[in-house]
N, C-alpha and C positions, 0 to 999 in steps of 0.2 A: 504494500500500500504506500503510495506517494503523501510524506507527509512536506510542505514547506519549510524553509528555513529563513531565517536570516541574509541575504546576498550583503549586505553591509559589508563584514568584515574581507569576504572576497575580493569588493571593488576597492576598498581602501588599499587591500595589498597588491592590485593589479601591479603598480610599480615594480614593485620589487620582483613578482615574480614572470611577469613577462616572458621575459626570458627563456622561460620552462616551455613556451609554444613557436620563437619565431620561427624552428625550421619547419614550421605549420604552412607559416604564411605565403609564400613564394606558390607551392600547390594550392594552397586555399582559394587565392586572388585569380589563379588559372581556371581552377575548378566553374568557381562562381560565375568568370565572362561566359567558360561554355555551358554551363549552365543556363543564363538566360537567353543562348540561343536556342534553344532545345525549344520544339514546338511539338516532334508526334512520338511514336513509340519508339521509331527507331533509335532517335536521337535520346532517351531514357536508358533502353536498352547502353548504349556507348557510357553513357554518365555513369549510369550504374556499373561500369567496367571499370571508370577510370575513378570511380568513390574506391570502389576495392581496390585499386592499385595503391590508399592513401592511407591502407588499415592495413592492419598486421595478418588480413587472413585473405581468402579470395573468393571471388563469386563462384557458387556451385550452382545455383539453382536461384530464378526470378519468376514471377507472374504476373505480367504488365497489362495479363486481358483485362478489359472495360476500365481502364485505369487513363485516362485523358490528364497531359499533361496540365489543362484548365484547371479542371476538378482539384487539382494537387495546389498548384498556385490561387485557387478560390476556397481552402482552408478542410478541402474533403478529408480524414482520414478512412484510408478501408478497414475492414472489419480483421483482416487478417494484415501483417506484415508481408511488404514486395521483392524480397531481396534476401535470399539464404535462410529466411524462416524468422528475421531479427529486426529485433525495430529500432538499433543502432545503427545496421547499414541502412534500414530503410528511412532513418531521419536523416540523414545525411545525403541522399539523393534527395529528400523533399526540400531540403535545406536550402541547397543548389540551385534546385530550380524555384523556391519562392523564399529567401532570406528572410524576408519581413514576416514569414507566417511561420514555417516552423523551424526552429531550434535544432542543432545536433544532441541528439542523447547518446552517450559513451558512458561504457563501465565504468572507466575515472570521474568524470562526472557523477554518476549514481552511488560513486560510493559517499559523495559527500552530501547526501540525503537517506544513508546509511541502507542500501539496496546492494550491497556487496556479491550476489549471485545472480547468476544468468535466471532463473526462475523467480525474483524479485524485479528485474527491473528490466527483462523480455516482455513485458505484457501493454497491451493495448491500451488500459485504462494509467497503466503508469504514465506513458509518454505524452496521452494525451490530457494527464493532467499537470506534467511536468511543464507542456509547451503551453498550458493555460495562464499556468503560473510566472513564466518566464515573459509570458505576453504580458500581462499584467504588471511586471515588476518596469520590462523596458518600456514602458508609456512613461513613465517618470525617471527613467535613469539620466543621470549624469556621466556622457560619454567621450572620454578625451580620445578615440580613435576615429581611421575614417570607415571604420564598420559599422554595420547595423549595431542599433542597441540590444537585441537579441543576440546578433554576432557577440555582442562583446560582454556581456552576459553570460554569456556560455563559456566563452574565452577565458573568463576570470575564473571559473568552476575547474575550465579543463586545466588551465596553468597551476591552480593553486594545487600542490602534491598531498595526498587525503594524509593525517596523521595514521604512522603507523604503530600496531600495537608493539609493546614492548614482550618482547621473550624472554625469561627467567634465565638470569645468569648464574652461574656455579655462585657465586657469592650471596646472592639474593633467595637462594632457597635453602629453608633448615632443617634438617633433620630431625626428625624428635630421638631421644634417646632413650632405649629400652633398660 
């Protein structure tokens, strides 16, 4: 279940952590032109190739029937994810083709709304209340880039690196004594 949080402390830290995404950006900015050239399925189909070129895994498997690039960029989500079964690759092809409407959703992102497994934060109702949310917050954000405010919203989520837990060190754990 998608609960919200705070973005506050994310966009404060943008500065600092930037860094963590520019070799993002050079693909991103690529992405995005051909992106808004994209008009039928073909050109989805291609986007959807070159989104997996920009993730760590690759396209197996898409279903772009009755799926009109319109409907995507006029805020449709489908009822199932378009792209390997995942609605990480599939926000990020919708992403592409309508920046302003929906958001990328990434496992590093979701961990920092505490959705740590592909079964928490694969599902249809997370993304679409993640991208609710994300809407909602960039109508008022404060954006020092030339990105969308959703871009850069997300940007601050994906840059910022989730805390990790700590593992017990030989000194920190005590034996009881019999």
């Amino acid at each position: 279940m998608f609960q919200p949080i705070d973005l506050q402390p994310f966009i404060s830290d943008w500065v600092s952590n930037k860094g963590n995404s520019e070799s993002y950006n050079v693909g991103y900015d690529a992405l995005l032109a051909f992106g808004s050239a994209v008009h039928d399925k073909t050109g989805m189909l291609v986007l959807a190739h070159a989104v997996y070129g920009w993730m760590p895994t690759i396209l197996k498997s898409y279903n772009l029937d009755g799926l009109a690039v319109e409907d995507v960029r006029g805020g449709l989500l489908p009822a199932e994810p378009v792209l390997n079964n995942s609605w990480v690759g599939t926000s990020k092809m919708f992403h592409f083709l309508a920046p302003e409407v929906w958001p990328i959703w990434d496992s590093r992102v979701a961990l920092h709304f505490s959705l740590p497994r592909s079964g928490q934060h694969n599902r249809r109702e997370v993304y679409r209340d993640y991208a609710d949310f994300l809407r909602a917050e960039a109508a008022s954000c404060k954006n020092p880039t030339n990105y969308s405010n959703l871009r850069f919203l997300e940007l601050c989520l994906f840059s910022a690196r989730p805390a990790k837990k700590e593992k017990p060190t030989h000194s920190s754990v005590r034996l009881s004594s019999a």
